[in-house]
C-alpha positions as CSV (number, residue, x, y, z in Angstrom):
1,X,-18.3,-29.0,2.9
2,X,-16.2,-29.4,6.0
3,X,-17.5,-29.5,9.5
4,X,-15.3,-27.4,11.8
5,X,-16.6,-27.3,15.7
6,X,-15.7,-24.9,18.2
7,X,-16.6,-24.5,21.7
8,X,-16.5,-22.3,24.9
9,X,-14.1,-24.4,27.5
10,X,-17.1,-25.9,29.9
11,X,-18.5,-27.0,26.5
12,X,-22.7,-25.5,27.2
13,X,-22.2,-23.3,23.8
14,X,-21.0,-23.7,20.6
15,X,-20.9,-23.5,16.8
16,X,-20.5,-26.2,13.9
17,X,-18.9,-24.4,10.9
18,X,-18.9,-25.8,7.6
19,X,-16.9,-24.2,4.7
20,X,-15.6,-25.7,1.0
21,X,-12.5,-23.7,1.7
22,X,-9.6,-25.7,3.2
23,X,-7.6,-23.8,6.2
24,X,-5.1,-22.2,3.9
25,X,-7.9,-20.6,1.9
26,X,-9.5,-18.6,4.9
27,X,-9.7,-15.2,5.5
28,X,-8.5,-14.6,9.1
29,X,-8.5,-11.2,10.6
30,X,-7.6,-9.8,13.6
31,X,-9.8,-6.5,14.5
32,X,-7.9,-4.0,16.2
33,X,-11.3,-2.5,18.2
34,X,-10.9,-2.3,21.9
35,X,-13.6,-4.9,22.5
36,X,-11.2,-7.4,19.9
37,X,-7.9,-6.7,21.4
38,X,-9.4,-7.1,24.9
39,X,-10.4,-10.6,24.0
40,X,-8.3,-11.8,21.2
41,X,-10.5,-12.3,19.1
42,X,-9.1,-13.7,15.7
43,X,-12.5,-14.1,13.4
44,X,-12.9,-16.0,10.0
45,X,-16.2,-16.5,7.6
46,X,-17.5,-17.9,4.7
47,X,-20.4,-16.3,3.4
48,X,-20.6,-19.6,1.0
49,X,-20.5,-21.8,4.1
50,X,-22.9,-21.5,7.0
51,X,-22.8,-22.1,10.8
52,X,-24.7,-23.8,13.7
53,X,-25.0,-22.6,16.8
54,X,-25.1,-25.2,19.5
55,X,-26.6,-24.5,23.0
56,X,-26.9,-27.0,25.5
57,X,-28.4,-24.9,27.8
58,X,-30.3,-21.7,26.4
59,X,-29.6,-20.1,29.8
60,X,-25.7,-19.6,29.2
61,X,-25.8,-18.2,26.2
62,X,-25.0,-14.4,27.0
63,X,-24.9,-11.4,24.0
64,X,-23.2,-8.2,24.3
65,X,-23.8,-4.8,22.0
66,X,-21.3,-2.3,21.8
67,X,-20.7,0.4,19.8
68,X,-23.1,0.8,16.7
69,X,-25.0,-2.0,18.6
70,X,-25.5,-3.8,15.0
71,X,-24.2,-7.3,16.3
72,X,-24.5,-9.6,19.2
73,X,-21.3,-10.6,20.6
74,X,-21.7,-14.0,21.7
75,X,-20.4,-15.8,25.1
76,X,-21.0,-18.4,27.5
77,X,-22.5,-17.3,30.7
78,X,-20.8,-19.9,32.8
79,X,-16.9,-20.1,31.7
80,X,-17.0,-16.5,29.9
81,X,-15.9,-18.2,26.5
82,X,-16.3,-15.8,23.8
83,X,-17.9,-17.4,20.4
84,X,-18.0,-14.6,17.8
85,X,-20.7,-12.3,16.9
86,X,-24.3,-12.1,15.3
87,X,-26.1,-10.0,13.0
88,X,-29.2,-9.4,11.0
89,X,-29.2,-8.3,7.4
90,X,-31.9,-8.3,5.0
91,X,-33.8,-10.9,7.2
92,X,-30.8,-13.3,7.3
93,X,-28.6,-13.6,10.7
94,X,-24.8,-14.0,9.6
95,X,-22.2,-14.5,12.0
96,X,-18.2,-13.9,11.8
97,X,-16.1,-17.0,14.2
98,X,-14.5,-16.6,16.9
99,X,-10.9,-19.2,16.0
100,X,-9.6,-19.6,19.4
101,X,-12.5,-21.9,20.3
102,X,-12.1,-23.9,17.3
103,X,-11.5,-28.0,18.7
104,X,-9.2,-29.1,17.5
105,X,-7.2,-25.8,15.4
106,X,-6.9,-26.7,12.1
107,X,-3.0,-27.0,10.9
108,X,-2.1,-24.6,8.1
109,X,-4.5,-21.5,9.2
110,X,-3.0,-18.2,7.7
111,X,-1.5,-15.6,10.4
112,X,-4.3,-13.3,11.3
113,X,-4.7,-10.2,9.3
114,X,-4.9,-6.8,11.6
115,X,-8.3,-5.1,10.6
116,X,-9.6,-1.6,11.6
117,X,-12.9,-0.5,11.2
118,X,-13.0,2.8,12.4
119,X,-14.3,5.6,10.8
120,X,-17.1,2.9,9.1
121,X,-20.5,4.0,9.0
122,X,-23.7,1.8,10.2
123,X,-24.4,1.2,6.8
124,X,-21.1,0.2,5.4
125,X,-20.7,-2.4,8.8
126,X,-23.7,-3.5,7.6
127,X,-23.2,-3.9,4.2
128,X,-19.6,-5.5,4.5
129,X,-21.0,-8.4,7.3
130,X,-23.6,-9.3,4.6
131,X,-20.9,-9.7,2.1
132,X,-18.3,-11.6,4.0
133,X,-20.1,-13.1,7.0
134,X,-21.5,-16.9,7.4
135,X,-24.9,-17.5,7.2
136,X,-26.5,-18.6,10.3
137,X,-29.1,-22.2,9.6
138,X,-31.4,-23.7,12.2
């Protein structure tokens, strides 16, 4: 598996992502929520792969709950950087990738797919981040 790293601009929180899949082979989307448009978020997972958080100090990492409040959006408190998000399913926290902090891009990424959730239930949020997100290790 490829290592992928990605960071907020000051560099105090991050992830390491590390997927089989080579760039071409992602799924990249593009949700078209308020919250996602206001912060461009373009998102990608691998629920084969898994992701690390990194957190050089504990004190800027910053979560936000909107919405159905089922997932932790995830930012730096010092540079406002915006990670991705967090969940908890079935004991297991999965998270979906915020691209535009990925160091360096990585060449051949698809074009972003516009996604829209609306009308989605708790449950069926629930029950598609388990499906499609990255598991979340140490």
């Amino acid at each position: 598996m490829s290592p992928y790293r990605g960071s907020c601009h000051c560099g105090a929180v991050g992830y390491e992502f590390r997927t089989g899949l080579p760039p071409s082979a992602w799924s990249v989307r593009a949700c078209q929520c308020s919250f996602c448009l206001k912060h461009a978020g373009v998102y990608t997972s691998d629920p084969q792969g898994s992701v690390r958080f990194v957190v050089k100090d504990p004190a800027l990492l910053t979560r936000y709950r909107f919405g159905h409040k089922t997932a932790d959006f995830l930012f730096c408190g010092r540079c406002g950087g915006y990670l991705g998000a967090v969940t908890e399913e079935d004991g297991r926290q999965l998270a979906v990738l915020n691209i535009h902090v990925l160091d360096p891009a990585p060449a051949g990424l698809p074009p972003a797919q516009p996604m829209s959730y609306d009308g989605e239930t708790a449950g069926d949020r629930n029950l598609r981040r388990a499906m499609r997100w990255t598991p979340v290790v140490g």
